[in-house]
KEFI-844404 format. One record per residue (C-alpha): residue number from 1; residue in one letter; x, y, z. Coordinates in nm, 2 decimals. Layout:
# KEFI-844404
    i  aa      c1      c2      c3
  NUM   A       X       Y       Z
...
This chain:
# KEFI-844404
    i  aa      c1      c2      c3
    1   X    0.00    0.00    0.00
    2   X    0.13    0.33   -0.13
    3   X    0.17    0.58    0.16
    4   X   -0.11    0.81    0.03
    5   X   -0.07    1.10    0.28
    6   X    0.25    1.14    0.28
    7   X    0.17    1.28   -0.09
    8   X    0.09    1.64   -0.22
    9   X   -0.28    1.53   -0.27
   10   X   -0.59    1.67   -0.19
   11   X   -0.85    1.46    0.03
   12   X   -1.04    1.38   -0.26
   13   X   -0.75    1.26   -0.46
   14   X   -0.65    1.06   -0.14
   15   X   -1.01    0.89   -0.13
   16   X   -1.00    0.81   -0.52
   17   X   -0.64    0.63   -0.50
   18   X   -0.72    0.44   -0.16
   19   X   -1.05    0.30   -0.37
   20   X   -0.89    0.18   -0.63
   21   X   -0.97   -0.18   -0.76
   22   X   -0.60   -0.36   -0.89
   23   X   -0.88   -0.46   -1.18
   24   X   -1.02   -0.11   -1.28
   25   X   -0.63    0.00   -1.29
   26   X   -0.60   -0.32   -1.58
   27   X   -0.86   -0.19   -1.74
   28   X   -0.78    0.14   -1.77
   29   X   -0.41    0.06   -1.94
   30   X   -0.58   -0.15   -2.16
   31   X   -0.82    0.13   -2.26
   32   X   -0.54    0.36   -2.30
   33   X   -0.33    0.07   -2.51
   34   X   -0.65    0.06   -2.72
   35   X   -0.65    0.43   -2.75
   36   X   -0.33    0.43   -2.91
   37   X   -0.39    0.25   -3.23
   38   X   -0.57    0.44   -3.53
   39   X   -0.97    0.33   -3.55
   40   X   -0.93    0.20   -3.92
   41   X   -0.66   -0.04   -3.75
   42   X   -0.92   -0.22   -3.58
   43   X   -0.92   -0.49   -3.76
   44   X   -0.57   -0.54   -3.84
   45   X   -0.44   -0.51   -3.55
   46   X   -0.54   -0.63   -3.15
   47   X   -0.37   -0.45   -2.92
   48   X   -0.36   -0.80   -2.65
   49   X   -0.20   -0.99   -2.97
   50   X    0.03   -0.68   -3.03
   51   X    0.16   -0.71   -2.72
   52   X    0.17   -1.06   -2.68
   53   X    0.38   -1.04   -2.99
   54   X    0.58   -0.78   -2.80
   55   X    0.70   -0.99   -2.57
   56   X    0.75   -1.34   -2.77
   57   X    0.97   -1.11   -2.95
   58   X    1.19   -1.01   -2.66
   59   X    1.20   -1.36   -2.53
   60   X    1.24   -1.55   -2.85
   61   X    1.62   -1.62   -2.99
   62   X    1.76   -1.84   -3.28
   63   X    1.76   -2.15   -3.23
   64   X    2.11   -2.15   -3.18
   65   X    2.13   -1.95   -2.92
   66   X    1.93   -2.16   -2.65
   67   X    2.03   -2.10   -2.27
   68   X    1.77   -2.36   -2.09
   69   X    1.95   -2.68   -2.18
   70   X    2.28   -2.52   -2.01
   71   X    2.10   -2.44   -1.71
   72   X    2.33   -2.12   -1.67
   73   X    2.26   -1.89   -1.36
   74   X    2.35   -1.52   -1.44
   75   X    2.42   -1.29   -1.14
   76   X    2.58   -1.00   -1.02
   77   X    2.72   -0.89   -0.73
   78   X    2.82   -0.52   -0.63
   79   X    3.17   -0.59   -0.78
   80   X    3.12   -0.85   -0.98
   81   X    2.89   -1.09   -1.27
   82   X    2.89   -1.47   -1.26
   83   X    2.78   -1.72   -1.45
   84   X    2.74   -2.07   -1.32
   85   X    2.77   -2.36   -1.57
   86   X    2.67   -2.73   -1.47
   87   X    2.94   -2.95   -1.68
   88   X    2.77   -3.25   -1.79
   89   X    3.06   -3.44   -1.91
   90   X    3.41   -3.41   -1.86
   91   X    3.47   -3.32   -2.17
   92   X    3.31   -3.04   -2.22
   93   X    3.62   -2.86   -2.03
   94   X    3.80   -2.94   -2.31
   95   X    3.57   -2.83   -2.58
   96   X    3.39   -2.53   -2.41
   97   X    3.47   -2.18   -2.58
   98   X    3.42   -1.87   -2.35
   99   X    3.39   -1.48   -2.46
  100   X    3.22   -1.19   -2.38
  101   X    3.15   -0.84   -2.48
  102   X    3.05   -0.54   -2.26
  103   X    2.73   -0.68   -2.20
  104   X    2.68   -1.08   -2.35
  105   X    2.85   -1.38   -2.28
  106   X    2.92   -1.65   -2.58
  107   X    2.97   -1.99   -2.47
  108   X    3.01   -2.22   -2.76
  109   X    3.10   -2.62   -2.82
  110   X    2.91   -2.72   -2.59
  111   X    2.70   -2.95   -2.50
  112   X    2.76   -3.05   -2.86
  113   X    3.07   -2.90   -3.12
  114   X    2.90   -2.61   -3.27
  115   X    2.64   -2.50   -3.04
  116   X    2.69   -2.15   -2.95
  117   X    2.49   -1.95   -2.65
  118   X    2.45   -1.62   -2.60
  119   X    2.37   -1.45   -2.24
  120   X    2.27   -1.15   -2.14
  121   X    2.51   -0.98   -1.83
  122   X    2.27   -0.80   -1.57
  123   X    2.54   -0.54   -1.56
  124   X    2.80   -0.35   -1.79
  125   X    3.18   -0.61   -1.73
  126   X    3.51   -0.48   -1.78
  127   X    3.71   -0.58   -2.08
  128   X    3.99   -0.76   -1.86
  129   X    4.01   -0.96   -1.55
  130   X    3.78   -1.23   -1.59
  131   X    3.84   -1.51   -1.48
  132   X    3.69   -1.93   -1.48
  133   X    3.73   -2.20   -1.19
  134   X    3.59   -2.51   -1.19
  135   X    3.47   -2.73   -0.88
  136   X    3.21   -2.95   -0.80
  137   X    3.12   -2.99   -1.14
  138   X    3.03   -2.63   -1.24
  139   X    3.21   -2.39   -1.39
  140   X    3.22   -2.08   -1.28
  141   X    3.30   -1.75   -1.44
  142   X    3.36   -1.43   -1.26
  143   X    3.40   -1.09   -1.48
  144   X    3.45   -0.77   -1.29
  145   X    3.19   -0.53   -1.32
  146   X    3.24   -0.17   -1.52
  147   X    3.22    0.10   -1.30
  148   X    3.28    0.37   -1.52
  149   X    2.94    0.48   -1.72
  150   X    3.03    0.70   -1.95
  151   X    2.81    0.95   -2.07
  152   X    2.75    1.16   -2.39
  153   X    2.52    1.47   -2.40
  154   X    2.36    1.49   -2.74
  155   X    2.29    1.86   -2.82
  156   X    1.98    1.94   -3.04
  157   X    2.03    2.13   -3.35
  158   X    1.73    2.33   -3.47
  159   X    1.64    2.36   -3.83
């Protein structure tokens, strides 16, 4: 529950938010994702399939690219990212290819030669200093996190 008087409402504003129904609140954002499309769209176009296409989008990669049959567990720390590899076989050391960018991680050979999967890091990593221990029958891989954001102000140029 949202502390409502601690906020620069009136009472009546107060009363209206503290009534709310969690289901009105759905409604209303699909009203408003309604609202957004043209009328003569109507038929082409639902706004629940749009979205539902929205997100299969997001979620979807090739079919190369598959992270559930690695069972990988991608997390960061205040200092860190790791990812956590269950190895299988004892081969797979041997095989297993590992890179990263600023912001992905490529694992590739395994479990077969030729398989190749992509993960998103939770955080930006540095370009150095990673580093990969195994024990216990899972690898792990630890990449220092990037604590330096840089940041570009884009100035706006008028016609």
């Amino acid at each position: 529950m949202l502390p409502w008087n601690h906020l620069p409402f009136n009472e009546e504003m107060k009363k209206k938010f503290s009534n709310m129904n969690p289901n009105d609140i759905d409604k209303y954002v699909q009203n408003m994702i309604s609202n957004m499309f043209p009328k003569d769209m109507d038929g082409m176009l639902n706004p629940q399939e749009w979205l539902k296409g929205v997100q299969s989008f997001t979620n979807d990669q090739p079919s190369s690219h598959k992270e559930s049959n690695l069972n990988v567990i991608v997390f960061e720390t205040h200092d860190f990212v790791f990812l956590r590899i269950p190895i299988k076989e004892d081969h797979w050391l041997r095989e297993i290819k590992i890179f990263h960018t600023s912001h992905e991680a490529i694992i590739e050979h395994i479990p077969s030669p030729g398989d190749k999967h992509i993960f998103k890091l939770p955080a930006a990593v540095r370009k150095k200093g990673a580093v990969a221990n195994y024990k216990e029958e899972v690898l792990e891989i630890r990449i220092p996190r990037s604590v330096q954001t840089q940041i570009s102000e884009i100035e706006i140029q008028e016609d």
